[in-house]
Phi, psi and omega in degrees: 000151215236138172266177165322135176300339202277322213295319200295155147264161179313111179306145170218145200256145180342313186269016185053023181279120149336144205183081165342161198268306210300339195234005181287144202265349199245161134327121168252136176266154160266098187279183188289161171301162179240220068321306172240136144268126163263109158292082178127109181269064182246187182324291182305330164260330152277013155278326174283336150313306221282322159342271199299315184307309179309285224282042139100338181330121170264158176214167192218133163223137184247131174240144201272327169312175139259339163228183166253030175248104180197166189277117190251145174314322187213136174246334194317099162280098193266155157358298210263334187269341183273318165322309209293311165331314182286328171314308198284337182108353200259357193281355176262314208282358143306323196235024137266009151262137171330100198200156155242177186235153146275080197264341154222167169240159193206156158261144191245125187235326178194056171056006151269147167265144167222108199280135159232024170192118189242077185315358184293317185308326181300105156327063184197152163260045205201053161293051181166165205280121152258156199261100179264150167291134175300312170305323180285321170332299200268349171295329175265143038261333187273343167285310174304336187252352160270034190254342178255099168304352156274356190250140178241107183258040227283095152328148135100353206284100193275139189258134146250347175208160207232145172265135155203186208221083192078223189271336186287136165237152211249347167147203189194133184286128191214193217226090197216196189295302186272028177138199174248152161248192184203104168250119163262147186197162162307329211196094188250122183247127204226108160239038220250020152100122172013306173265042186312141186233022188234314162300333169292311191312327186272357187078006170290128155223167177278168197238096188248180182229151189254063171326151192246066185166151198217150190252135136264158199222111177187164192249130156290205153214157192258185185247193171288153192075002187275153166259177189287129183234126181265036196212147179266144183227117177254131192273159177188135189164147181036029156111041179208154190198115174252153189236106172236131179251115185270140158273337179124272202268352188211156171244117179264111179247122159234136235249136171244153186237179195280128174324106170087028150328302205290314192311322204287281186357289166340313195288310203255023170131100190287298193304332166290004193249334152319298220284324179302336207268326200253002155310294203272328159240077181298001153282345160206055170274328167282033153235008192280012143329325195271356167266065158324298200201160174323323188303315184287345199240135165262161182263153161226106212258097186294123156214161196227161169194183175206129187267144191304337214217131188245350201206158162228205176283128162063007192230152165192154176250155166216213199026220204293348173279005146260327193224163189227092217260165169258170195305349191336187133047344171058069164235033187276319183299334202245343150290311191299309163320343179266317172319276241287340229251280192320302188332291182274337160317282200304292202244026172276307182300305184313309183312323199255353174254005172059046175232029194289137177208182194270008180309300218306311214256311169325311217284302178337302201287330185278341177284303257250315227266347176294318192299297190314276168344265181012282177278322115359284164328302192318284159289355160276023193252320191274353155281344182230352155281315175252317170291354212250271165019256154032300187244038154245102182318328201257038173217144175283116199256149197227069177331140169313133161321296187340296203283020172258346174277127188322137189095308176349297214275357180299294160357265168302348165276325165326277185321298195316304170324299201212019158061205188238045192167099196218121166316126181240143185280139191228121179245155195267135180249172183314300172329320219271329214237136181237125182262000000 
């Protein structure tokens, strides 16, 4: 059902000119209705497809891309996300793709390691962090979820506007090669990530915080004979804090600088930023060579923020377009996965009895938004006792006594692991849907 033309927002047309639907110059195709739409093929919008797909659901997810091959912010897969896969039957058949584990994290200070987080410790069959490509990640959810003939994935699809109807919104207007579209649905879910532009639209914003830091993000490579190392390690001396990660085939290193850093950096050099980079690890110092130009370090501009509001009538955000987490602990994928958990828990039943309303989508944000706040806390407290400490030269850096205290590195894998809440996906059975 096609709603009233007056009912649309405004169209903008090749030449970027504004343009009434009634007066568009273009075609809209109308795809069939769905029950649900996603905006955005990251971690939080294909699990909640795949989610919503078992439990029978139909859904459409628009991704703006053409692939998933491109460099993402986190590979990291925790506990709670390899539990929840495993609830589905999918978790051996994930890790049997090329990935390494993190079984501690540890700090290096004066050439001793001091473990402050040991997954060893963790009651699971899934003690450490894994490191997946995020591209290999979402490439197996896309496979799992076209295994449903009711689940729709449309690559290249640009969202450009969301519909609605009065306070209800209805579904969303998008982009692909061949034209414009129209997907209407009950239930527009905007997973579409830290810049979200389905949030701008609504005039939502997050309520942020500045961490007192900015990350570079760049790789070495390894050689034959190197060995495997299962533990993430932070290097730390002369006003520097290195974060190293073996990958397998690679060593993935990030550099953390004091916030709005990098110009200075910039200034004195790529060959001075080898030399700092083979300072700190010196153990690859014959390979930083391979940090050719500027071009090799991506900047990663750290910020954490949470919106005071996640939802309206028919709308609802999850992942980093609700909360925008920092890099700490590399738990952002597995919170927008736990939204997503929570998400298809709250509106599958409602969805198939076609009695969805917005109690339903506040209640995601009341499971959902303490764990997030939390962990938040969390890392700003380990950003500014310990990583802020760190990058300051003109000090002798000391870990806090706390983390020498028995239980600590348990502790903190515990937190890292599964937060102080962790959503278990509940799938709905016929029994279950009052027809």
């Amino acid at each position: 059902m096609r709603l009233p033309l007056a009912l649309y927002p405004r169209l903008t047309d090749d030449e970027g000119n504004d343009r009434p639907m009634d007066t568009a110059p273009f075609p809209i195709t109308e795809d069939p209705e769905t029950n649900c739409v996603i905006v955005g093929g990251g971690p939080a919008g294909m699990v909640l497809a795949l989610l919503l797909a078992k439990d029978g659901v139909p859904v459409t997810l628009l991704e703006s891309h053409k692939d998933f091959d491109r460099d993402f912010r986190g590979d990291t897969v925790h506990p709670s996300t390899m539990e929840m896969l495993d609830g589905l039957g999918l978790a051996d058949k994930l890790l049997e793709l090329p990935h390494t584990r993190l079984h501690r994290m540890q700090f290096m200070t004066d050439g001793s390691p001091v473990v402050v987080a040991d997954f060893d410790s963790l009651k699971t069959k899934f003690p450490y962090i894994a490191l997946i490509p995020q591209v290999k990640l979402l490439d197996f959810l896309a496979e799992e979820i076209a295994k449903y003939p009711h689940a729709t994935i449309r690559m290249g699809a640009n969202v450009r506007e969301l519909i609605r109807d009065g306070d209800v919104y209805r579904g969303v207007r998008y982009r692909t090669g061949d034209g414009w579209h129209e997907q209407l649905a009950p239930l527009t879910v905007c997973a579409d990530g830290r810049h979200s532009t389905t949030r701008k639209e609504v005039g939502f914003e997050q309520k942020k915080s500045a961490p007192p830091m900015d990350v570079l993000w760049f790789k070495l490579p390894k050689k034959e004979g190197d060995k495997t190392a299962d533990e993430g390690t932070f290097r730390v001396g002369a006003g520097h804090l290195m974060v190293v990660l073996d990958r397998g085939d690679y060593t993935q290193l990030a550099l953390l600088i004091k916030k709005g850093g990098f110009h200075e950096i910039k200034e004195k050099g790529i060959e001075n930023f080898r030399e700092v980079v083979a300072g700190i690890v010196p153990e690859l110092a014959d390979r930083t060579e391979a940090i050719s130009s500027w071009s090799d370090v991506a900047v990663l501009l750290v910020e954490a923020g949470i919106l005071p509001k996640w939802h309206l009538p028919g709308l609802l955000f999850i992942g980093d377009a609700a909360h925008t987490m920092s890099p700490v602990g590399g738990v952002g994928i597995n919170y927008a996965i736990q939204d997503a958990v929570e998400t298809a828990n709250q509106v599958a039943k409602p969805l198939f009895e076609g009695n969805l309303e917005e109690s339903h989508l506040a209640k995601v944000q009341h499971e959902r938004q303490f764990a997030v706040r939390f962990i938040q806390k969390v890392q700003s407290t380990i950003q500014r006792r310990i990583l802020a400490p760190a990058l300051d030269p003109d000090k002798p850096f000391h870990l806090p006594w706390i983390t020498r205290f028995p239980g600590f590195k348990q502790m903190t894998a515990r937190v890292l692991a599964y937060g102080i809440h962790v959503s278990r996906f509940k799938e709905v059975h016929a029994s279950d849907v009052s027809t």
